[in-house]
C-alpha positions as CSV (number, residue, x, y, z in Angstrom):
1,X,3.8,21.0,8.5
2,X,1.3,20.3,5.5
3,X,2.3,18.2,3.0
4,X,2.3,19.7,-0.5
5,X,0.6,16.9,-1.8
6,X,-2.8,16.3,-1.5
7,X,-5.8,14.4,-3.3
8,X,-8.1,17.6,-5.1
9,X,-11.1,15.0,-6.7
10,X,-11.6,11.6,-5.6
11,X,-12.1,10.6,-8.6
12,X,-9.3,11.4,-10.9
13,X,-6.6,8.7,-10.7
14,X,-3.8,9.1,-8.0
15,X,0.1,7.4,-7.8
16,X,0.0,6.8,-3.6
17,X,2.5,5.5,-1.5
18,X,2.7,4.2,2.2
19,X,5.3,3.5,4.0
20,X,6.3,1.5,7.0
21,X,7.8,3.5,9.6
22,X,11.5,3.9,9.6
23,X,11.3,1.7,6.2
24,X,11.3,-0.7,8.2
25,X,10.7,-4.3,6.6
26,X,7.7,-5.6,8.5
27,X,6.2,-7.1,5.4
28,X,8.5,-9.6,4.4
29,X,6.3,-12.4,5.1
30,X,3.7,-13.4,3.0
31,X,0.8,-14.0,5.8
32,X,1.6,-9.8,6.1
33,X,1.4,-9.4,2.5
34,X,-2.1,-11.6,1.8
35,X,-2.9,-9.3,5.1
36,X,-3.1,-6.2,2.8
37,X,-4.0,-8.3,-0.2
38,X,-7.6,-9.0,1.7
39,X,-7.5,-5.7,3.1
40,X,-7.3,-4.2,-0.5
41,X,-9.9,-6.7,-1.6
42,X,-12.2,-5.1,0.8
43,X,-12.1,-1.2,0.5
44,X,-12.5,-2.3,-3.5
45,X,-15.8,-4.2,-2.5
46,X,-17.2,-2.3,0.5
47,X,-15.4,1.3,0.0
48,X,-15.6,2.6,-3.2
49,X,-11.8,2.1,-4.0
50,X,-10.7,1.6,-7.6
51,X,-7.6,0.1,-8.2
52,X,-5.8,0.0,-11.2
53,X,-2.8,-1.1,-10.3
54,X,-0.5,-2.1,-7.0
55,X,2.5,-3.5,-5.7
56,X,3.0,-4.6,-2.1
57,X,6.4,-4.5,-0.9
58,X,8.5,-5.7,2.2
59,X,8.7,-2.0,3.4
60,X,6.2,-0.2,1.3
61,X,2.9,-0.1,-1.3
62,X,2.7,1.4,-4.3
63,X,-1.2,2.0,-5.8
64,X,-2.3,3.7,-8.8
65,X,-5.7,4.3,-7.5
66,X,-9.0,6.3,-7.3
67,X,-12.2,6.3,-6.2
68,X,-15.9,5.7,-7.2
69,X,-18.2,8.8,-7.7
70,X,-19.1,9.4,-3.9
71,X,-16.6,7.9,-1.7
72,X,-13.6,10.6,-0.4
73,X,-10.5,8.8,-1.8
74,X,-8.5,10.1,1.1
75,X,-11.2,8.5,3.8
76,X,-10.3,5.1,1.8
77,X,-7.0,5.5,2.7
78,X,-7.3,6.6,5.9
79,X,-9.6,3.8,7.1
80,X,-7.1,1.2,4.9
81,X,-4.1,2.1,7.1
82,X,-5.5,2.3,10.3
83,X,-7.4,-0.9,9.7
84,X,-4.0,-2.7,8.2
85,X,-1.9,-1.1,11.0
86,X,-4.1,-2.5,14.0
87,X,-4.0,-5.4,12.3
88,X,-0.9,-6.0,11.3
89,X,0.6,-5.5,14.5
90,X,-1.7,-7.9,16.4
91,X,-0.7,-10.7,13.7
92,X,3.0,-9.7,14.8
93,X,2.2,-9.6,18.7
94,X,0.4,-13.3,18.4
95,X,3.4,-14.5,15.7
96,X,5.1,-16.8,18.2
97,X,7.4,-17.4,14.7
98,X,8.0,-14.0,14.4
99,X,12.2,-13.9,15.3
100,X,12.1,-9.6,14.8
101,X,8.6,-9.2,17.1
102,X,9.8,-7.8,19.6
103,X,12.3,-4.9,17.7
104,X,9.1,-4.4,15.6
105,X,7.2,-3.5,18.7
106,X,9.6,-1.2,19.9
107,X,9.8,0.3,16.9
108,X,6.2,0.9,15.9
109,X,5.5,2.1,20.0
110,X,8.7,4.7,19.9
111,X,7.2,6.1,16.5
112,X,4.0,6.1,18.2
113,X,4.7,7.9,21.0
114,X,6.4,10.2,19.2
115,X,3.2,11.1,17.3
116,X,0.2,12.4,18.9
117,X,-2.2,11.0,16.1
118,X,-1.6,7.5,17.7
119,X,-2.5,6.1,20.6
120,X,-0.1,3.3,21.3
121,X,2.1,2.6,17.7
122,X,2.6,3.5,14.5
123,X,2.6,1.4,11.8
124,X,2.4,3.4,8.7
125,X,4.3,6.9,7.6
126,X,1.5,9.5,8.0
127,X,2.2,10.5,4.6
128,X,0.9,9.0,1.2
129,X,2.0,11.3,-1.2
130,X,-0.6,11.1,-3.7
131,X,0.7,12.3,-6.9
132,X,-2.3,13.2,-9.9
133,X,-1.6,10.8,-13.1
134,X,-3.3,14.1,-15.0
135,X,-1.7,13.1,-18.4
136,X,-1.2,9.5,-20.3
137,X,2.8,10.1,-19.8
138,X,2.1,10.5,-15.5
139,X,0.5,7.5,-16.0
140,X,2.9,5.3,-18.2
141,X,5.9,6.4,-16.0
142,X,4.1,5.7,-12.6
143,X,2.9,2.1,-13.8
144,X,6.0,1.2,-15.3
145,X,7.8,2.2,-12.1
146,X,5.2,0.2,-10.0
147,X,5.5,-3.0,-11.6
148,X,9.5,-2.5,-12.1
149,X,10.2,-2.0,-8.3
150,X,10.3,-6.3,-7.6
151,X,12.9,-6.0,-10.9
152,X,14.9,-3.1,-9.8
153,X,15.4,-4.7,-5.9
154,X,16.7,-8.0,-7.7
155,X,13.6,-9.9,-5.9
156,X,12.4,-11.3,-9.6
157,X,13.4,-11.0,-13.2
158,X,10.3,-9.9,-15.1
159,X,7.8,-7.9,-13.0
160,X,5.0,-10.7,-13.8
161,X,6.8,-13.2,-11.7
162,X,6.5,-11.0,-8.6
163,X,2.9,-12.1,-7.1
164,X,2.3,-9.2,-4.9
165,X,1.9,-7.2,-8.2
166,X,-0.3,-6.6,-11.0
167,X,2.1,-6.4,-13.1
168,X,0.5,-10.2,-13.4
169,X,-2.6,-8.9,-14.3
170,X,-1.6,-6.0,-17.2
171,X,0.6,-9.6,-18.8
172,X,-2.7,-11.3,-19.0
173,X,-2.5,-13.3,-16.1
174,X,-4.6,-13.0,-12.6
175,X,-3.7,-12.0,-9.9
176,X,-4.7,-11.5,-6.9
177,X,-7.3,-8.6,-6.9
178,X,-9.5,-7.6,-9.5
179,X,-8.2,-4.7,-10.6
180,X,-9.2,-1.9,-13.6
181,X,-6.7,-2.2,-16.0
182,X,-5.9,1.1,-17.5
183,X,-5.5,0.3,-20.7
């Protein structure tokens, strides 16, 4: 079944979420984290992505993203997760350190299986559930929810003290992608 959300123009700016499967949290680790940090760092440079703001979470990332005139937003994506995914799990096959690798495995092969978009396992949710920040108000409530998620799971006290953030960034301190600010 379709989702009912969808991204219209590449260009206007989009809330998106992915998660891991199952919630599962596969990216408690920081090695995972930078993972996505570099991977992030990329689409921005090679692909066209604009990103405003972002929050990388042990189960799921938040974006407030778009993308430049001629790149497909939803191609960005698309390419980001598969590339992330495939990588992601090889750094958890070759973890020796990894105590949960082999639950994780299982987990991301079952969901695989289950779908027949994958060939072996799935990482990611299919979904992202982009949601158009249309009006100043979308876009002060997404933000603030954003960089508030590290506060609201108890991980940190102020969202500038989480580093996976850039809540950093919008308190006048950088971070660890150049992002747009929006304002």
């Amino acid at each position: 079944m379709p989702s009912k959300y969808r991204i219209h123009d590449s260009q206007e700016i989009y809330f998106i979420t992915f998660a891991v499967v199952e919630w599962v949290d596969a990216l408690s680790r920081p090695y995972y984290k930078d993972l996505i940090i570099e991977s992030l760092k990329y689409c921005r440079e090679s692909k066209g992505l604009i990103i405003y703001a972002y929050v990388i979470m042990n189960n799921r990332i938040h974006l407030i993203a778009s993308a430049k005139e001629n790149y497909n937003l939803s191609d960005i994506l698309r390419d980001l997760k598969k590339f992330t995914s495939k990588k992601l799990i090889a750094t958890i096959e070759e973890n020796i350190q990894e105590s949960r690798k082999r639950w994780m495995l299982w987990l991301f092969r079952s969901n695989g299986e289950r779908n027949s978009n994958n060939k072996n396992y799935q990482f990611w949710q299919q979904d992202n559930h982009p949601v158009c920040l249309d009006t100043n108000d979308k876009i002060d409530q997404r933000l603030n929810y954003l960089q508030n998620n590290p506060v609201v799971e108890g991980i940190v006290e102020e969202p500038e003290h989480y580093v996976y953030s850039s809540a950093k960034d919008y308190a006048g301190i950088k971070g660890f992608l150049d992002i747009t600010l929006l304002y």
